[in-house]
C-alpha positions as CSV (number, residue, x, y, z in Angstrom):
1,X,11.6,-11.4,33.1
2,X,15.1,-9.5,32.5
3,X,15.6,-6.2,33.9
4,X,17.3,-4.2,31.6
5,X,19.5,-1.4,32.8
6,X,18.3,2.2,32.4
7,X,21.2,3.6,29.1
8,X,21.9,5.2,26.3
9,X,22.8,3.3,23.4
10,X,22.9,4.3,19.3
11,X,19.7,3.2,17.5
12,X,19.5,2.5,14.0
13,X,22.1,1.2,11.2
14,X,24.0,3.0,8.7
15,X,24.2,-0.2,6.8
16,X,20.4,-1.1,7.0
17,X,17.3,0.2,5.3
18,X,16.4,4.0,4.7
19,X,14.1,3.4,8.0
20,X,16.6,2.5,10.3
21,X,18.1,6.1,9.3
22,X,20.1,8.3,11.1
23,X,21.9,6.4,13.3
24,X,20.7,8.5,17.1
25,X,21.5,7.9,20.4
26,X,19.4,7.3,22.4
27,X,17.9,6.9,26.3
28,X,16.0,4.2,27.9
29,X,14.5,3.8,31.3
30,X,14.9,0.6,33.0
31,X,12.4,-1.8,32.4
32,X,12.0,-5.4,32.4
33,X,10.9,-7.9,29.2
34,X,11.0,-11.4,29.1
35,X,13.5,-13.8,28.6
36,X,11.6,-15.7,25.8
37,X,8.8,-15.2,23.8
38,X,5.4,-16.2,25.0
39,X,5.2,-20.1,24.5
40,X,2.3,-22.1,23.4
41,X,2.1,-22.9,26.7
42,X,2.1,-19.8,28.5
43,X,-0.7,-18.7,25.8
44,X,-2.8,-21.9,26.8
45,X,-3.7,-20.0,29.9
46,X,-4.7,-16.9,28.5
47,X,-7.3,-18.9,26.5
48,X,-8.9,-20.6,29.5
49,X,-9.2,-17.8,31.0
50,X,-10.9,-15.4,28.7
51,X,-12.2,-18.0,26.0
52,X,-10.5,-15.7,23.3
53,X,-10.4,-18.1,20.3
54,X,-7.1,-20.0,19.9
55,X,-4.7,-19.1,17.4
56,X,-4.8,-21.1,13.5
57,X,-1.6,-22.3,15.3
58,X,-2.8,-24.3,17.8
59,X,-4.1,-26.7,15.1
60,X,-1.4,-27.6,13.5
61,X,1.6,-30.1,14.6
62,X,4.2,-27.3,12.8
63,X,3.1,-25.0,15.2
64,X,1.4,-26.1,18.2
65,X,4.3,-28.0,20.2
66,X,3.9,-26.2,24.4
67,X,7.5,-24.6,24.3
68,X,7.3,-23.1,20.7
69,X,6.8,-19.4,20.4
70,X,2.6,-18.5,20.0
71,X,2.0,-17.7,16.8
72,X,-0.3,-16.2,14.6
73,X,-1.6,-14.3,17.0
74,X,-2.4,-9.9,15.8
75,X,-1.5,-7.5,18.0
76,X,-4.3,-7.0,19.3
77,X,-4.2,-10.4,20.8
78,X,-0.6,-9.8,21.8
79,X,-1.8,-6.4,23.7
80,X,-4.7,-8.5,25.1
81,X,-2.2,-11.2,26.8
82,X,-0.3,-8.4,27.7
83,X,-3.7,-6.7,29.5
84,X,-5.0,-10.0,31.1
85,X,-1.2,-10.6,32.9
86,X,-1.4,-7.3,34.4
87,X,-4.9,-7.4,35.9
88,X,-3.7,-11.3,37.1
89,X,-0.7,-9.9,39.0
90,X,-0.7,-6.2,38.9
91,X,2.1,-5.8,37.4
92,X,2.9,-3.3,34.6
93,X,3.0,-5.8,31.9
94,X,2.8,-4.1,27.9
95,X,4.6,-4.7,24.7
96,X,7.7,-3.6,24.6
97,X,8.6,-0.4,22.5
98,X,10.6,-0.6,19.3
99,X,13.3,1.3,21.6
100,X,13.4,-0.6,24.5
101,X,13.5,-3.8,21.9
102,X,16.4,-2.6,20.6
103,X,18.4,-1.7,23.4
104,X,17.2,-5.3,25.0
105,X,18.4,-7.1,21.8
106,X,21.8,-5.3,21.4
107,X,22.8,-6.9,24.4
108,X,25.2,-4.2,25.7
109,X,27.1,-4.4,22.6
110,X,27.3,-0.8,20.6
111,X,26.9,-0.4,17.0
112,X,27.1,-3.9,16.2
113,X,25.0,-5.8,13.5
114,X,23.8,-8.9,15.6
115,X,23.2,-10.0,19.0
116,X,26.7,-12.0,18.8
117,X,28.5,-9.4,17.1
118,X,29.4,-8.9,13.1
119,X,29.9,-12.2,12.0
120,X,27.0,-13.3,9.1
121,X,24.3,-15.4,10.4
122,X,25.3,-18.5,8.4
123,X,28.2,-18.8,10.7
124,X,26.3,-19.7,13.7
125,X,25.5,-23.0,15.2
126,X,23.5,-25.6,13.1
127,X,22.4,-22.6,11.1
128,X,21.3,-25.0,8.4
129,X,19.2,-27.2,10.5
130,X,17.0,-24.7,12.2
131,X,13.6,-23.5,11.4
132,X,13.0,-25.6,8.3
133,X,9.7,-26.1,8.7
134,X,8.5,-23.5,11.6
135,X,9.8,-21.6,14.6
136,X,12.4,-24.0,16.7
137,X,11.5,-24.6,20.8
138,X,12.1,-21.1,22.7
139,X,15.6,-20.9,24.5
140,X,17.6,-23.6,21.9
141,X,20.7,-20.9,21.2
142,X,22.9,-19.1,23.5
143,X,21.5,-16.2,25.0
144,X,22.5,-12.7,24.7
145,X,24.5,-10.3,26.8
146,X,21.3,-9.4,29.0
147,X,20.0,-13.3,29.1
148,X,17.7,-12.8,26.6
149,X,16.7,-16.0,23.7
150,X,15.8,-15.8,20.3
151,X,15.5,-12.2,20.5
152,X,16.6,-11.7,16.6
153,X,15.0,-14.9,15.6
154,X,12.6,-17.5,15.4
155,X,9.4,-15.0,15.0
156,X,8.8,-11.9,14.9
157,X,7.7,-9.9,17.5
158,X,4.9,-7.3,17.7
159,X,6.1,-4.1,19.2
160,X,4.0,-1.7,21.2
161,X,4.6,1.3,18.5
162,X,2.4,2.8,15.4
163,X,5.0,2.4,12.3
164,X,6.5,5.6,10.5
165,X,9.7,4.9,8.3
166,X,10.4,8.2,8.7
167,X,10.2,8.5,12.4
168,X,14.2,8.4,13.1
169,X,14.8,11.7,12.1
170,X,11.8,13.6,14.6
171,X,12.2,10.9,17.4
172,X,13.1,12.3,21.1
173,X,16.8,11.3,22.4
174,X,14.4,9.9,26.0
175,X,12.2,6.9,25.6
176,X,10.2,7.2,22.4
177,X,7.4,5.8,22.1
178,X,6.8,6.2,18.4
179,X,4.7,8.3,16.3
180,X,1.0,9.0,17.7
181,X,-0.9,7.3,14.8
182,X,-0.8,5.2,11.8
183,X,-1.7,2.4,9.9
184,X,0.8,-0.6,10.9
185,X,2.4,-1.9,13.7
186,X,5.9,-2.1,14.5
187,X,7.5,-5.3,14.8
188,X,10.5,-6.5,15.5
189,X,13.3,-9.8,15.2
190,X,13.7,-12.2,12.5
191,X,11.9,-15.4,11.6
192,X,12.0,-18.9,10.6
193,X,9.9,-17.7,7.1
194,X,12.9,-15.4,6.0
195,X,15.6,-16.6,3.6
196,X,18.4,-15.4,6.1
197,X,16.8,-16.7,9.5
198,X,18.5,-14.5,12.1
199,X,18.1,-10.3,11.5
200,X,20.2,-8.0,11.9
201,X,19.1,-6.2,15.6
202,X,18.3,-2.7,14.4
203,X,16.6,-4.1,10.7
204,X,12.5,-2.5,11.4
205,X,9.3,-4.1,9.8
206,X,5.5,-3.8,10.2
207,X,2.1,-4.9,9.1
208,X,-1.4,-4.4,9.9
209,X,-2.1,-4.8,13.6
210,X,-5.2,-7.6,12.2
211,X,-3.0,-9.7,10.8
212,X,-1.8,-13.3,12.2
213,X,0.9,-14.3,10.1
214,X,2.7,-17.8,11.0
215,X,5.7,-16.5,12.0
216,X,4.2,-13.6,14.4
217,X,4.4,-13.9,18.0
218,X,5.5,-11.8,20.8
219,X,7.1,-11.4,23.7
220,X,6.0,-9.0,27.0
221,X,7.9,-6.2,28.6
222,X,7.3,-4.7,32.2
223,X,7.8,-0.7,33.4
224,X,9.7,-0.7,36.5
């Protein structure tokens, strides 16, 4: 895990979609979230433990190599892994917010597109070579500012938050949490699936908290 500072940083994009509108500052506790997402691996526990039934993933050789991301997992499975860590350790383990994701991803770096900066994903290392057939090995590319991998990339990841595309514009300045209901789930972080591979770090999506798509994983966060 990664503490993140407590900070303010500017949320959204005036160059994204309508839902990542206005552009508002604002506040995040510290917290903690972890440095990759969960692995194959990792997940592999969870399973022996509770006997919850293995993701599609786990099946197939595209998918189900130890240090690739877990996929095809809902959220409900993600907020289940999330439950099961925190009664193992007592620690506050949880998904992380679409906030807190944010401000994690960024990196320290304000109003900028990416985690590197503004340069277009195509100009990164062996763009061309990655994710051609499924999510790459967690931790292959550099890190960001706060140590974080593949946090705009790879797959992406479930967020603790109901969905509104509206919510920017009625959402506190202090650690939001999102609207109180709804019908999908935030998510977060681009994915090997997508035409451009690596997303912009304030770019928002969502989909039914049921579904386990391929290129769905997740990564946990931790209140300090």
């Amino acid at each position: 895990m990664i503490v993140i500072p407590e900070g303010g940083f500017l949320m959204g994009c005036d160059q994204g979609a309508g839902n990542e509108k206005p552009v508002h500052r604002v506040w995040v506790d510290r917290f903690a979230i972890a440095r990759t997402a969960i692995t194959n691996h990792l997940y592999q526990f969870f399973l022996a433990e509770t006997s919850r039934e293995a993701p599609r993933g786990f099946s197939d050789v595209r998918f189900n190599r130890p240090d690739q991301p877990v996929t095809s997992v809902s959220w409900f499975d993600a907020v289940a892994y999330c439950q099961w860590l925190r009664e193992r350790t007592g620690k506050a383990y949880r998904l992380p917010t679409e906030a807190e994701w944010e401000r994690a991803a960024r990196g320290g770096l304000e109003s900028r597109l990416y985690t590197w900066g503004d340069d277009p994903p195509q100009n990164q290392p062996r763009y061309q070579e990655l994710w051609l057939t499924g999510p790459e090995p967690a931790g292959q590319r550099e890190p960001n500012g706060f140590g974080l991998y593949d946090i705009s990339e790879n797959v992406h990841e479930w967020c603790a938050d109901w969905f509104d595309e509206r919510y920017y514009s009625i959402s506190p300045d202090r650690n939001p949490q999102g609207p109180g209901s709804g019908t999908r789930r935030s998510s977060r972080g681009g994915s090997w699936r997508h035409q451009i591979k690596i997303t912009r770090v304030a770019a928002r999506s969502s989909i039914l908290p049921e579904y386990q798509y391929s290129d769905y994983g997740f990564r946990c966060a931790m209140s300090l």
